[in-house]
TORMARTOR-104314 format. One line per 2 residues: their letters; for each residue x, y, z of C-alpha. Coordinates in nm, 4 decimals. Layout:
BEGIN
A> X Y Z  ... .
//
This chain:
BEGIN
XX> -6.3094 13.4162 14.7490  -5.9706 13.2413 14.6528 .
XX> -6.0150 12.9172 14.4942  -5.9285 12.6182 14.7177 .
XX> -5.5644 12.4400 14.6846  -5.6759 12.0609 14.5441 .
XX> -5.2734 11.9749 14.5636  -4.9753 12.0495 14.7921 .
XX> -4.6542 11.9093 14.8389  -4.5100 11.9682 15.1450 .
XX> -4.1414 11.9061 15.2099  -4.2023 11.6501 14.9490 .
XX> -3.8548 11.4345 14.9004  -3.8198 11.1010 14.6743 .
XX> -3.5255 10.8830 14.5557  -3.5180 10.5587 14.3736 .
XX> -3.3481 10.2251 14.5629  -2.9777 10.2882 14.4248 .
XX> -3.0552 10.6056 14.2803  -2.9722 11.0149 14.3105 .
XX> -3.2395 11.2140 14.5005  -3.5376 11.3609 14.2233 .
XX> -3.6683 11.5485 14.4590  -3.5526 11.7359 14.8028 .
XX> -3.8001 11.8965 15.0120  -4.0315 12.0165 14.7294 .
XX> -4.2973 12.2711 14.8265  -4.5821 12.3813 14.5913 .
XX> -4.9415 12.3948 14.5949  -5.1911 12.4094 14.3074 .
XX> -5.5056 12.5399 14.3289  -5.8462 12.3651 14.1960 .
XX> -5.9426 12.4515 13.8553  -5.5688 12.6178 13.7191 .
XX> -5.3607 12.4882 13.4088  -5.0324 12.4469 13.5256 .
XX> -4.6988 12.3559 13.3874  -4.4407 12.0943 13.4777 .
XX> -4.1462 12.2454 13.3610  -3.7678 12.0481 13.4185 .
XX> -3.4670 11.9202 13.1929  -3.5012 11.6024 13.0870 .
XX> -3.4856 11.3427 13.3487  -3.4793 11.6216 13.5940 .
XX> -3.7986 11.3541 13.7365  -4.1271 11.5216 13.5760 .
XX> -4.2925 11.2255 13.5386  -4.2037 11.1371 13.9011 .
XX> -4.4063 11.3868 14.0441  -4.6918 11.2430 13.8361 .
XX> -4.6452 10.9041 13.9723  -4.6346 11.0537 14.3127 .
XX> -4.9617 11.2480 14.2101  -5.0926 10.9476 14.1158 .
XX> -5.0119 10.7193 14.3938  -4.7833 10.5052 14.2494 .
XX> -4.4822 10.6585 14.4245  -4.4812 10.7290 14.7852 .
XX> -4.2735 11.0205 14.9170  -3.9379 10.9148 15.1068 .
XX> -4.0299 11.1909 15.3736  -4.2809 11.5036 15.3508 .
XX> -4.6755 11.4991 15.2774  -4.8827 11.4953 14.9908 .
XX> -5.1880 11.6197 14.9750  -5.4885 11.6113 14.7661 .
XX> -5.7971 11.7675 14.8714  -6.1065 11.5921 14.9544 .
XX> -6.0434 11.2751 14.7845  -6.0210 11.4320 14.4264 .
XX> -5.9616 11.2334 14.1885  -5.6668 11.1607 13.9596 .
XX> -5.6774 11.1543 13.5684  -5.3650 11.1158 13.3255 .
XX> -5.3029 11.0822 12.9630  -4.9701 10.9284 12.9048 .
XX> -4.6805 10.9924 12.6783  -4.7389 10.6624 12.4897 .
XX> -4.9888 10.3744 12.4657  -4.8380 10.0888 12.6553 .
XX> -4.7007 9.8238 12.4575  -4.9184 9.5390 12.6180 .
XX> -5.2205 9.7348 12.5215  -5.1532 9.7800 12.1517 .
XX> -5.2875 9.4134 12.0735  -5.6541 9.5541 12.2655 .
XX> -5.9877 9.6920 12.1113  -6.1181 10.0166 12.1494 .
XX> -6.3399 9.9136 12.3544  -6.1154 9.6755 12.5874 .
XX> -5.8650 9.9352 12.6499  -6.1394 10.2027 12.7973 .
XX> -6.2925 9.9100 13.0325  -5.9451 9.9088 13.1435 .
XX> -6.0387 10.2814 13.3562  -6.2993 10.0967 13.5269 .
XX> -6.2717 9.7919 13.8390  -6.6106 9.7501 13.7428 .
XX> -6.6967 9.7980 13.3775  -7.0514 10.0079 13.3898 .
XX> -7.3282 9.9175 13.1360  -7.3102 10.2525 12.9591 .
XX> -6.9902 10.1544 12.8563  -7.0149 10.2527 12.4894 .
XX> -7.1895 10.5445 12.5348  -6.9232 10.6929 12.7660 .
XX> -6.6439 10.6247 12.5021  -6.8536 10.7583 12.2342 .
XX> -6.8860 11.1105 12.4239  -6.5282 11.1147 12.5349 .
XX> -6.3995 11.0302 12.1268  -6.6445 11.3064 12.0346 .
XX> -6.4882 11.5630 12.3040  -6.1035 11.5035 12.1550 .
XX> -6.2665 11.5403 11.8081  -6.2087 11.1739 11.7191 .
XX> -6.4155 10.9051 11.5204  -6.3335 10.5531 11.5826 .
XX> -6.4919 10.1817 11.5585  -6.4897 10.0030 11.8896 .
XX> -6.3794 9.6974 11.7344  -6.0596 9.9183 11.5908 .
XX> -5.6748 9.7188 11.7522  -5.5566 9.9948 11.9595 .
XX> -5.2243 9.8999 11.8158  -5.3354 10.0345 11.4759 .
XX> -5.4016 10.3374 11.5439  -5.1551 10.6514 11.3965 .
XX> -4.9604 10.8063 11.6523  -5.2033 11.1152 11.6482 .
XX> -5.4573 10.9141 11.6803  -5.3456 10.7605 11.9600 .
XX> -5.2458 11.1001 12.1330  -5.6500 11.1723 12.1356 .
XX> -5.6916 10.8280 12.2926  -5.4997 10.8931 12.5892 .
XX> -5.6555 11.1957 12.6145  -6.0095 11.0381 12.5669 .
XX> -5.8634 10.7473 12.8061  -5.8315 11.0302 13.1256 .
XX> -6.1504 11.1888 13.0622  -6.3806 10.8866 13.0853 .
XX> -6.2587 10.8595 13.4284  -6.3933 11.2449 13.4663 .
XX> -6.0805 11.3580 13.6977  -6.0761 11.6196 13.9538 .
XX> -5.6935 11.6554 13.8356  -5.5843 11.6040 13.4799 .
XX> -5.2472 11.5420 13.4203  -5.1212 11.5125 13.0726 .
XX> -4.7637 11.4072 12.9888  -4.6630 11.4945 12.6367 .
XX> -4.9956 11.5543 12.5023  -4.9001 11.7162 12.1738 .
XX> -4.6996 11.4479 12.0075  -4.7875 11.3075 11.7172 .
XX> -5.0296 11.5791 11.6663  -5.1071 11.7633 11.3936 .
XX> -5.2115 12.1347 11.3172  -5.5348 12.0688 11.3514 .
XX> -5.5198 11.8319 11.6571  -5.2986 12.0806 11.8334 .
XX> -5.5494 12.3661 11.7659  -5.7918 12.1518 11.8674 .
XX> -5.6657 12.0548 12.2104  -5.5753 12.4206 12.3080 .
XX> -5.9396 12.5247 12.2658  -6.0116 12.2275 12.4977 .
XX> -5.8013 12.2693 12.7744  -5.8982 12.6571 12.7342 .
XX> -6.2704 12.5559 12.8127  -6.1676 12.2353 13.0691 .
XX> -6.2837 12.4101 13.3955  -6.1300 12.1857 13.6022 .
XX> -5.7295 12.1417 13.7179  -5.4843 12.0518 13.4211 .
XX> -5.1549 11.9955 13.5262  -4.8670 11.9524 13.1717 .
XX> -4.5649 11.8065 13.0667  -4.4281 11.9505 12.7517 .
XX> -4.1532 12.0223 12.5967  -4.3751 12.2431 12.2647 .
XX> -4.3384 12.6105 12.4182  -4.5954 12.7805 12.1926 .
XX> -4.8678 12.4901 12.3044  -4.7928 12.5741 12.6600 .
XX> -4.8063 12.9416 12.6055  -5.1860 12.9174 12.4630 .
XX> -5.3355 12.8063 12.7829  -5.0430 12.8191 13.1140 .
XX> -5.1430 13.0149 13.3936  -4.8118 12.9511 13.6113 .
XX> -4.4860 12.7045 13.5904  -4.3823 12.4338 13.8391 .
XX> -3.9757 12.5035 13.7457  -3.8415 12.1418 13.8734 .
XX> -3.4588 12.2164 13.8945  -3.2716 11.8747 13.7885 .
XX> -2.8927 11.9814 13.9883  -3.1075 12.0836 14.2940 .
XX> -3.4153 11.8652 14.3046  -3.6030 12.1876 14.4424 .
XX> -3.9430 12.2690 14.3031  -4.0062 12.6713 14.2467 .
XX> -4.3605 12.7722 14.1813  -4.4244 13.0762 13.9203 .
XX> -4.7350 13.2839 13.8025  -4.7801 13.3778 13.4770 .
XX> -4.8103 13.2816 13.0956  -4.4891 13.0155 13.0124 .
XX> -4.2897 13.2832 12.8167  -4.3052 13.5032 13.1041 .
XX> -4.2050 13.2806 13.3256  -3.9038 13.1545 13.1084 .
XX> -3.8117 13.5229 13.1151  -3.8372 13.5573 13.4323 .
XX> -3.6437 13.2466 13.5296  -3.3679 13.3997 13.2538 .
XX> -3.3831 13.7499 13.4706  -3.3330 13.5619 13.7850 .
XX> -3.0270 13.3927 13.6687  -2.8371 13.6855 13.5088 .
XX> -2.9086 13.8706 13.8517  -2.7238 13.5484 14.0623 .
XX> -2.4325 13.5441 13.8149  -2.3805 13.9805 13.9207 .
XX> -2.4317 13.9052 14.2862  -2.1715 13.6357 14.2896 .
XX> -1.9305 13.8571 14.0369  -1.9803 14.1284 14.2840 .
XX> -1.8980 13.9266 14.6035  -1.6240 13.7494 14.4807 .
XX> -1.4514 14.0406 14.3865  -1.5027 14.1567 14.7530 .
XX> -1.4006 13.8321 14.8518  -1.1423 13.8547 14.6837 .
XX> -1.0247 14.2187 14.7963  -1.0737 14.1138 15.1647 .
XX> -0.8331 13.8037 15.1248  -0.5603 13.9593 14.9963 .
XX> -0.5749 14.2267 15.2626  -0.5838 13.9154 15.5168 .
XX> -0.2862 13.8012 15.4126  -0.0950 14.1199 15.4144 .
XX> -0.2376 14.1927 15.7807  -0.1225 13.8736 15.8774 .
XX> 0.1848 13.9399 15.8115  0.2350 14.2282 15.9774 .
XX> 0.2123 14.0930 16.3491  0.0470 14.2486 16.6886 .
XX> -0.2974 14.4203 16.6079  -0.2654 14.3608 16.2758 .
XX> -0.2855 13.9997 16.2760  -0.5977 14.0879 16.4836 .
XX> -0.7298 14.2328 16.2629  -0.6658 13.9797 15.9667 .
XX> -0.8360 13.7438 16.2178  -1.1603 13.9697 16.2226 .
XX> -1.1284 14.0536 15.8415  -1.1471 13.6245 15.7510 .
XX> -1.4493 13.5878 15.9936  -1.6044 13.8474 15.7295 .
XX> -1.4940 13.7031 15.4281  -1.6259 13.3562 15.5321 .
XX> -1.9599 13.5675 15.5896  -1.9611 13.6859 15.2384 .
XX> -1.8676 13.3212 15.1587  -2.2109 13.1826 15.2879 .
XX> -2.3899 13.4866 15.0852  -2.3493 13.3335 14.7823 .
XX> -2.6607 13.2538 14.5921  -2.6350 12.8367 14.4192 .
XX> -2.6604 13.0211 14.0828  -2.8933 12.7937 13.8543 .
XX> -2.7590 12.6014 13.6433  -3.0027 12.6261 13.3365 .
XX> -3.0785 12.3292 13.1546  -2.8424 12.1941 12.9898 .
XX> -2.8033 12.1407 12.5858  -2.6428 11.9029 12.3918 .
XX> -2.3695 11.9835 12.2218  -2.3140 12.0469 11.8190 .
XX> -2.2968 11.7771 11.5865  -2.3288 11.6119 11.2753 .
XX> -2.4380 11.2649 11.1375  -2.1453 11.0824 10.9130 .
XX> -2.2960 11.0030 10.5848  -2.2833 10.6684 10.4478 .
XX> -2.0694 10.6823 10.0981  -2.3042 10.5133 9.8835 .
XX> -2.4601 10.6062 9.5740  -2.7799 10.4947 9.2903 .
XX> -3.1754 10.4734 9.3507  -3.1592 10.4501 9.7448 .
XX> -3.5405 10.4550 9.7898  -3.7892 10.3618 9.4975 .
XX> -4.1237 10.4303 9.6059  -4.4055 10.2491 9.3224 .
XX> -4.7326 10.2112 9.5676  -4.8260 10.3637 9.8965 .
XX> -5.0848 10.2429 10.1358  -5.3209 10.5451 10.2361 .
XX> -5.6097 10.4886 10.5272  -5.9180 10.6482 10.4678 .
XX> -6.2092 10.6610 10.6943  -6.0228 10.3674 10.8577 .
XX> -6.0051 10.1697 10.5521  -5.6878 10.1296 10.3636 .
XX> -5.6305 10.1413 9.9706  -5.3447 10.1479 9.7248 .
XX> -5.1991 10.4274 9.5263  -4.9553 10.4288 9.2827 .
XX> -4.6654 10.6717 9.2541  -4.3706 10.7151 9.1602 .
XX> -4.0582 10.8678 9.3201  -3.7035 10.7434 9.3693 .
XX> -3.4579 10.8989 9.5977  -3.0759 10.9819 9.5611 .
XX> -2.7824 11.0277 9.7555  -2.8758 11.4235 9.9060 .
XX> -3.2667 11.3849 9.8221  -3.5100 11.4986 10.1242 .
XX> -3.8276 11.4468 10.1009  -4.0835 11.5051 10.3495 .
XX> -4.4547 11.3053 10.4243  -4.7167 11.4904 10.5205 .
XX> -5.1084 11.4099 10.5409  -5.3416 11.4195 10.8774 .
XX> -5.2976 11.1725 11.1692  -5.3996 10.8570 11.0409 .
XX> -5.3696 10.8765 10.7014  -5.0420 10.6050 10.7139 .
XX> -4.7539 10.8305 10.7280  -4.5935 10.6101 11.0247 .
XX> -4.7233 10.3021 10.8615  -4.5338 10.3690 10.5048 .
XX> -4.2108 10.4624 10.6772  -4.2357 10.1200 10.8428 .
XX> -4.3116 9.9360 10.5945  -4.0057 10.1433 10.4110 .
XX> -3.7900 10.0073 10.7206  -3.9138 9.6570 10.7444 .
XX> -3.9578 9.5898 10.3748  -4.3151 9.4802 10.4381 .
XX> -4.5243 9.6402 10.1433  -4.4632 9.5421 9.7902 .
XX> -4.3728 9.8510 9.5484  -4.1402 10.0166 9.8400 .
XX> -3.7659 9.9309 9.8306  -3.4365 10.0695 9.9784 .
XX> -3.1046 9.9814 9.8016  -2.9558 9.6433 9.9820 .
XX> -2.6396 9.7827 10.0731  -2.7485 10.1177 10.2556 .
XX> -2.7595 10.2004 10.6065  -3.0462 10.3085 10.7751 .
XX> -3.0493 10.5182 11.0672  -3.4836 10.5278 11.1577 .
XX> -3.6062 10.7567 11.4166  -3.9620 10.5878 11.5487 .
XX> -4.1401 10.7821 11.7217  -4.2735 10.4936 12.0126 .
XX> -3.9169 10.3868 12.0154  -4.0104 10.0455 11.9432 .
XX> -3.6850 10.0049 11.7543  -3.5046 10.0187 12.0812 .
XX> -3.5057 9.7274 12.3803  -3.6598 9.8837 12.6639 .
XX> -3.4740 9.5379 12.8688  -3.0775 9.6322 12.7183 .
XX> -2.8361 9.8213 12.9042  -2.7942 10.1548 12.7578 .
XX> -2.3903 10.1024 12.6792  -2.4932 9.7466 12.4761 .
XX> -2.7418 9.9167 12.2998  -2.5090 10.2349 12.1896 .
XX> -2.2305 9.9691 12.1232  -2.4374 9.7694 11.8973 .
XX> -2.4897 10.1076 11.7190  -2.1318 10.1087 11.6610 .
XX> -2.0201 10.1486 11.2176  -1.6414 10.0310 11.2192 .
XX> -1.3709 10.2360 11.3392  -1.5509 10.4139 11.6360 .
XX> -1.3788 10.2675 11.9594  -1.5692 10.2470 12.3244 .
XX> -1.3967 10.6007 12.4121  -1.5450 10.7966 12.0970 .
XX> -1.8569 10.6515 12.1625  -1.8969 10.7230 12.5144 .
XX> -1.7998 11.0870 12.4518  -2.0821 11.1175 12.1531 .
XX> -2.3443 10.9678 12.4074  -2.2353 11.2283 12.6713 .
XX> -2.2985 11.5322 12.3771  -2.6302 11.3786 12.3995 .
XX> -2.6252 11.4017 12.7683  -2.6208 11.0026 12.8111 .
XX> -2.3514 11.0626 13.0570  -2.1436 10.7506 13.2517 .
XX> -2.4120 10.7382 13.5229  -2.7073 10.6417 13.3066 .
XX> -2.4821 10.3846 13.0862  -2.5682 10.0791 13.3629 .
XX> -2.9291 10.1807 13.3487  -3.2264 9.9971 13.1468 .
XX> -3.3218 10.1690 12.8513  -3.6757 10.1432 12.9950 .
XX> -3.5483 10.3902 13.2753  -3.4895 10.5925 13.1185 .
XX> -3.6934 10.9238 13.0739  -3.8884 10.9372 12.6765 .
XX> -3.6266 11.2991 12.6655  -3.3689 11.0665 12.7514 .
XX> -3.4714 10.7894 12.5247  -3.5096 11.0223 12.1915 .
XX> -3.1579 11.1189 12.2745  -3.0303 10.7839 12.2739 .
XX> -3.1443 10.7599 11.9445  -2.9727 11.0276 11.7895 .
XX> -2.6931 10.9113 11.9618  -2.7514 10.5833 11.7593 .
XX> -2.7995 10.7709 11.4493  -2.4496 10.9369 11.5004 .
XX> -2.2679 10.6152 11.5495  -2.4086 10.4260 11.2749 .
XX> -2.3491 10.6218 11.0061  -2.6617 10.5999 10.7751 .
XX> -2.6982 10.6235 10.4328  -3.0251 10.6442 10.4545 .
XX> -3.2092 10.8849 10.7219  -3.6077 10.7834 10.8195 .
XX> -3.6980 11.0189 11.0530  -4.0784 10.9803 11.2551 .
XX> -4.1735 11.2898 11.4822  -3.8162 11.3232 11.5808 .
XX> -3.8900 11.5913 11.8062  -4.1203 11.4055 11.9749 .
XX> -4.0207 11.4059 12.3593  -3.7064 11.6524 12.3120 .
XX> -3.6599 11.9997 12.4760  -3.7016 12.2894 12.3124 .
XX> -3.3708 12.3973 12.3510  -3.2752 12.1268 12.1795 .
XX> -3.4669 12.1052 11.8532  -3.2499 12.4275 11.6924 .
XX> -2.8925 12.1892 11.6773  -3.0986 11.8782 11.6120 .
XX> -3.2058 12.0940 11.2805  -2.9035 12.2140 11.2094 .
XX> -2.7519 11.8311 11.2236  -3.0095 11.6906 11.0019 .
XX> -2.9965 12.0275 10.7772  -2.6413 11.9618 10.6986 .
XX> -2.6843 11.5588 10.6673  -2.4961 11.4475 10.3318 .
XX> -2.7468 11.1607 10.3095  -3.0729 11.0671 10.1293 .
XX> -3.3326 11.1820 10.4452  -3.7135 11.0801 10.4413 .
XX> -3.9085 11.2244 10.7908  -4.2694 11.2726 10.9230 .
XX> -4.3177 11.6014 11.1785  -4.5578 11.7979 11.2320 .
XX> -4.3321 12.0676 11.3800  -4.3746 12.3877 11.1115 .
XX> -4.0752 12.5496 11.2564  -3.8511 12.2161 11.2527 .
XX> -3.9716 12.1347 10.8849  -3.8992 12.5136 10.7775 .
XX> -3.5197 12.4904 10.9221  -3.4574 12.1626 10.6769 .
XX> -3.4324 12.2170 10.3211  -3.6631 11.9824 10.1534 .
XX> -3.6195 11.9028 9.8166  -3.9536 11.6671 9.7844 .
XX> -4.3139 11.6392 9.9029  -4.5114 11.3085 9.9373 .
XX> -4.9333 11.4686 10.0562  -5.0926 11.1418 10.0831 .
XX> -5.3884 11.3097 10.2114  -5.4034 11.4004 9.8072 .
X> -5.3425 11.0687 9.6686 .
//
């Protein structure tokens, strides 16, 4: 017996107050107990269909349905930034209106299932980004949801967390639906794609593993482009026969009249091609000219079974020097490139006079209040003028109708954009780069390599991305997981 649809959109359509549509008459259904995949450009409104999911959008016209009441689970992108100061503990009563008694039991079983040990009394706030990847993930489960959805969930992960999470959602037996942009993650577990076409706002629904159905969706396309080609050179053929029928008077002209009714026909038999996501375009990240020790490195701060200690090392960085932090989530990669940033650990120091371009992965470097033009404008090194800036942003695909928007609208794609929009424009010396593939399409992680690859500055980054790491040539390795 086929298993019973838990979701189904039906002639689904939503638009913001002010805004373009996201979504136009979207039909899909999902069945109960399948791992799906939410698949769009960035911005193309993924996480809109989650809020509608969730309740916290209501359609413009169309129905939603969810199946006898089932209930709704999600693990977020990010930790919210009001619940950073919170305690473990806290932030999990959060799930409940009424906080049961077994409180701490609950969280204790839901830690254990995402393979993460924790005190209660631990600030949420200072946590690792991996570690607080399993605590949204935890977060969802303690509310035991029909329907999982899980936006992002391998950021800030490592190897092992990733691994770890596949074998999970493998053995979850009830209905996952994900957001993510890591194709090989997807692959492990996806038993058919939600395509979410950002020109359109249609939804398509597809069957298969994700690489299947990116071929597939590749297949359809090149089969539009040879329908069109074909028809417009018909088209094309029966116009210029029109007009020399027309020409000729009596029957003719008759005929010319009966030979454009056709052409229209073939007009209206053209396929709306898809327009496949977009990429941004090529570029490169001027190099501060600046020479000397640009990073001294004495002491680190390692966390160890959630206590920190002190190690002393000792590396200093030149102009063209790349060296890359690795060590599991939690161990303080995030924390020392902070501290780096911020100057707030003795025995870390970058030269006074360089630039530093920092990639953090929460984005808490950027005001999620500013307009999106102030905040690329404040980005600005001398010499760039309003025009060269707003045609970098739009290589990023911050085009001139996002520019009046909140950064906080924007989409986290969007948002890790901006920043390497930021990066471009100010010119760094210095490159400190967190997860900076965190939140970007796939499609665009190849150029963002090739950017940083050919850099001409001093570059220090955290990723767990093998295949991003592999396409950078390193010149340095900090382990502090063997400090």
């Amino acid at each position: 017996m086929a298993e019973e649809v838990i979701l189904r959109f039906d002639e689904v359509s939503f638009e913001y107050v002010y805004k373009k549509p996201i979504l136009d008459r979207a039909n899909f259904s999902v069945r109960q107990g399948s791992k799906i995949t939410l698949m769009g450009q960035n911005g193309a409104g993924k996480s809109t269909i989650f809020g509608l999911i969730k309740g916290e959008l209501k359609p413009k016209s169309g129905l939603l349905s969810i199946t006898g009441g089932a209930t709704i689970g999600t693990a977020r992108q990010t930790i919210a930034r009001e619940d950073w100061p919170l305690t473990i503990l806290a932030y999990f009563s959060k799930a409940f209106a009424i906080v049961p008694g077994n409180i701490k039991s609950r969280i204790n079983k839901v830690l254990e299932a995402v393979d993460f040990t924790v005190p209660l009394g631990k600030i949420v706030g200072d946590l690792s980004g991996g570690q607080q990847a399993r605590l949204l993930l935890a977060y969802a489960l303690i509310q035991n949801p029909d329907i999982l959805l899980l936006d992002e969930p391998t950021n800030n992960l490592d190897k092992k967390g990733i691994d770890y999470l596949i074998t999970f959602l493998i053995r979850y037996d009830k209905t996952v639906i994900v957001i993510s942009h890591d194709a090989d993650f997807l692959n492990c577990f996806t038993e058919g794609v939600i395509y979410l076409d950002v020109f359109t706002h249609k939804t398509e629904l597809y069957v298969g593993d994700y690489y299947s159905v990116v071929e597939e969706i590749s297949r359809r396309v090149e089969r539009e482009v040879m329908k069109n080609a074909q028809l417009e050179k018909k088209i094309q053929d029966r116009k210029e026969k029109v007009n020399f029928f027309a020409n000729k008077g009596g029957k003719m002209r008759k005929l010319a009249q009966k030979m454009k009714t056709e052409t229209e026909e073939l007009e209206e038999n053209k396929v709306d091609v898809r327009r496949e996501d977009k990429t941004i375009r090529n570029f490169t990240i001027p190099a501060q000219d600046i020479s000397g020790e640009i990073v001294t490195l004495k002491k680190v701060r390692v966390i160890k079974n959630h206590e920190p200690f002190f190690e002393d090392i000792n590396k200093v960085l030149g102009k063209k020097d790349r060296l890359l932090i690795t060590g599991p989530n939690g161990i303080g990669k995030s924390t020392l490139l902070r501290s780096l940033v911020f100057g707030t650990q003795d025995g870390i120091n970058i030269l006074p006079q360089v630039i530093v371009g920092y990639y953090s992965q929460d984005f808490s470097t950027l005001n999620f209040d500013a307009k999106v033009f102030n905040s690329l404008k404040n980005s600005l090194a001398d010499g760039i003028d309003e025009q060269t800036m707003r045609s970098i942003a739009a290589g990023f695909l911050i085009t001139g109708d996002l520019m009046d928007n909140k950064i906080g609208e924007l989409s986290e794609g969007q948002k890790g954009l901006l920043s390497f929009a930021q990066l471009v424009l100010r010119q760094p010396g210095l490159l400190i780069l967190d997860e900076p593939t965190n939140h970007i399409n796939f499609r665009h992680i190849p150029i963002i390599a090739e950017a940083i690859n050919n850099y001409g500055g001093t570059i220090i980054m955290v990723s767990h991305m093998p295949d991003f790491i592999k396409a950078i040539k390193f010149n340095d390795e900090l382990d502090l997981g063997n400090l």
